[in-house]
N, C-alpha and C positions, 0 to 999 in steps of 0.2 A: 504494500500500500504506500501510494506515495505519502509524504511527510503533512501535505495539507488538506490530504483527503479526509473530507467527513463522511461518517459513516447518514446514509438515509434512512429513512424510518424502516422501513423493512428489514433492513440489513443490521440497525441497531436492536431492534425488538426479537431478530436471531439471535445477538453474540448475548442480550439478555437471559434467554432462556439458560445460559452456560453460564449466569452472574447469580446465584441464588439469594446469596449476600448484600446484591447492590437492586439500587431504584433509581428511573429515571425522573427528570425534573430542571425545568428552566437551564437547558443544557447544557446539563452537568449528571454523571455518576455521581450518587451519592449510597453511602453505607456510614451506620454508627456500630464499631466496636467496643463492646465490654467485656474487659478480662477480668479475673479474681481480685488482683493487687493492682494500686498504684504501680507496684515495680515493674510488674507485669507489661503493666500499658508503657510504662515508657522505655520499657526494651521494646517492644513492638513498635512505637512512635521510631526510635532508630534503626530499626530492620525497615521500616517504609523509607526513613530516611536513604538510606543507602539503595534500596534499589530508585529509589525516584533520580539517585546521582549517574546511575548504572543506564537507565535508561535518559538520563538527560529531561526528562518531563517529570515536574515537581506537582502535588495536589496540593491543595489546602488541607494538615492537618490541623484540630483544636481539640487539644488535651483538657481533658479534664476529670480529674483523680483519677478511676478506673476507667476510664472511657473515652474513645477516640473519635471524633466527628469527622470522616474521610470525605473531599469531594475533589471529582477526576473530571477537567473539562480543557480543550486546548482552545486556547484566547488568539491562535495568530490565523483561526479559519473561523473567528467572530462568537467567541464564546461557543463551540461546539462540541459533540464526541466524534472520535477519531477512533483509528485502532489503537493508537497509541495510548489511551483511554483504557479501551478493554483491555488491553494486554497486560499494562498496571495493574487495573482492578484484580485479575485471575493472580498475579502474583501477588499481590497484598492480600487477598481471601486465604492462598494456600499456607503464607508466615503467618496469619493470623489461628488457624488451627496449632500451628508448632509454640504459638504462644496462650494457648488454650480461652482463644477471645470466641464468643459469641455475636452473631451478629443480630442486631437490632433497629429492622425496620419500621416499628412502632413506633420509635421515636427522631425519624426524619423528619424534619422540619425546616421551610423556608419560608419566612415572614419576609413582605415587601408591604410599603405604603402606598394608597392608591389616591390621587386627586383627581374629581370629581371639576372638572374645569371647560368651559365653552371658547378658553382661549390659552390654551398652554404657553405659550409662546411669550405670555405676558409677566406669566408669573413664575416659570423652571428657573431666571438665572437669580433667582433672590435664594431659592431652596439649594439650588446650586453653589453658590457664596458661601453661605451662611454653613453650610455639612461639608465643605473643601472636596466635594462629589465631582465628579466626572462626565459626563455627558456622552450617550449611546448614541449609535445610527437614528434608531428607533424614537429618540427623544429622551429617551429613562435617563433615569441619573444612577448610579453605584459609585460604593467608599470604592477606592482605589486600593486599601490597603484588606477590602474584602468581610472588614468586620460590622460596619452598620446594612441596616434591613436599606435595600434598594427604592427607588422610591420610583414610580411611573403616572405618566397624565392620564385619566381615561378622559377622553373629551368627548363631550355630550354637547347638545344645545338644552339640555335642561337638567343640569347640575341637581345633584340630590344637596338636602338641606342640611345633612351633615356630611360634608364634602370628603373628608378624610374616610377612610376605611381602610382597616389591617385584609393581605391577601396573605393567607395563609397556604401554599401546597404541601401537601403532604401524598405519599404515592396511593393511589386508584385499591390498592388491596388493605389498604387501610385506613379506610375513608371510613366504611358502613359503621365503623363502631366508635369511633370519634363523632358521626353527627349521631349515633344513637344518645351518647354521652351529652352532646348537646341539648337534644331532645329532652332528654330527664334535668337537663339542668335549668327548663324554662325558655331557652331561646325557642323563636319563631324562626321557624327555616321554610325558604324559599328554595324547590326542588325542582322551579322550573326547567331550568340549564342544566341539569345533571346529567351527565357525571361532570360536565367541564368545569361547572362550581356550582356552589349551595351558599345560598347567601342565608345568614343568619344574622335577628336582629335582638339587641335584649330588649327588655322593659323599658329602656330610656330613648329607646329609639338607635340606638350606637349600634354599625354592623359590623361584620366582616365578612369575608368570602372564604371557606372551604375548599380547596382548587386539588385538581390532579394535576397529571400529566396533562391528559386531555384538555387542559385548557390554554395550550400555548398555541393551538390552531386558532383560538380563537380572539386570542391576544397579537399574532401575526394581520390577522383581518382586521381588528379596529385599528391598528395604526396603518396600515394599507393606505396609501392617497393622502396620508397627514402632510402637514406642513412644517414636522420638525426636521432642524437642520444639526449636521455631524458639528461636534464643539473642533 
């Protein structure tokens, strides 16, 4: 494969089946490891370290005590998977049994912030300033250093009244029982769009969105024809 080939959906939802460990999202591989021990995890954090050296393509790891938050994406073909992706991923799954880690897709998680705006254009470079953020093809803004929640415009000509909302994905096999969870907990869920998201609102009227995989087809289409421009 060449060095800037992205894998297409087809051909990633293959090498998937061969990733038990990992889930797709906003693309990127992503898997959370937990071993026994802290020492555990950070001999494991240096076995990733070293093959990410071996293979020259680094993830984002984030430690913490027992548990490793792994995510595999290559940024010079626009934030995509590649082979060079999966091939990581299968070697980071096989050290991670030699280090007696578990993998835990129940608790992936990606928080972004969404605005609610009829005119993005007017308002990204204040958000932009203000978080020292970056600016995407697409319009979105992301920390550069990887650690704050992303922040994207949804433009509407009729803005909801409370403009802000958490998007929250999490992967598609673990959706039913986190909005069941919601459910019991009082939220009102909105299951029109599903699977691509579930909007849920509490009693004060505050929402957020439930998202999978499935819903970056549909986040490709609203900014489709927009008028954001590359920073």
């Amino acid at each position: 494969m060449q060095a800037k080939d992205a894998l297409e959906p087809a051909a990633l939802m293959e090498k998937l089946t061969q990733l038990p460990d990992w889930r797709y999202g906003r693309g990127s591989l992503r898997t959370v490891l937990k071993c026994e021990t802290s020492e555990a995890a950070l001999s494991l954090f240096a076995a990733i370290g070293e093959l990410a050296q071996q293979a020259n393509h680094h993830p984002d790891v984030d430690w913490r005590y027992n548990t490793l938050f792994v995510t595999l994406t290559s940024h010079d073909v626009g934030s995509r998977v590649t082979g060079r992706d999966t091939s990581l991923a299968q070697e980071i799954s096989a050290h991670s049994v030699k280090h007696g880690a578990k993998a835990h897709p129940d608790l992936i998680r990606t928080v972004e912030i969404a605005i609610d705006t009829d005119a993005p254009q007017e308002i990204s470079s204040m958000w932009k300033t203000a978080l020292g953020y970056r600016e995407l093809a697409d319009g979105s803004l992301v920390d550069p250093s990887g650690r704050g929640p992303a922040i994207w415009f949804q433009e509407t000509e009729t803005p909801n009244p409370n403009r802000l909302h958490l998007d929250i994905t999490i992967p598609f096999d673990q959706s039913a029982k986190t909005l069941e969870a919601l459910g019991q907990s009082g939220a009102i869920l909105d299951s029109h769009s599903a699977p691509q998201f579930v909007v849920a609102t509490d009693h004060q009227g505050n929402r957020l969105c439930i998202c999978t995989e499935q819903e970056e087809k549909r986040r490709s289409e609203l900014v489709e024809g927009s008028n954001f421009l590359l920073e």
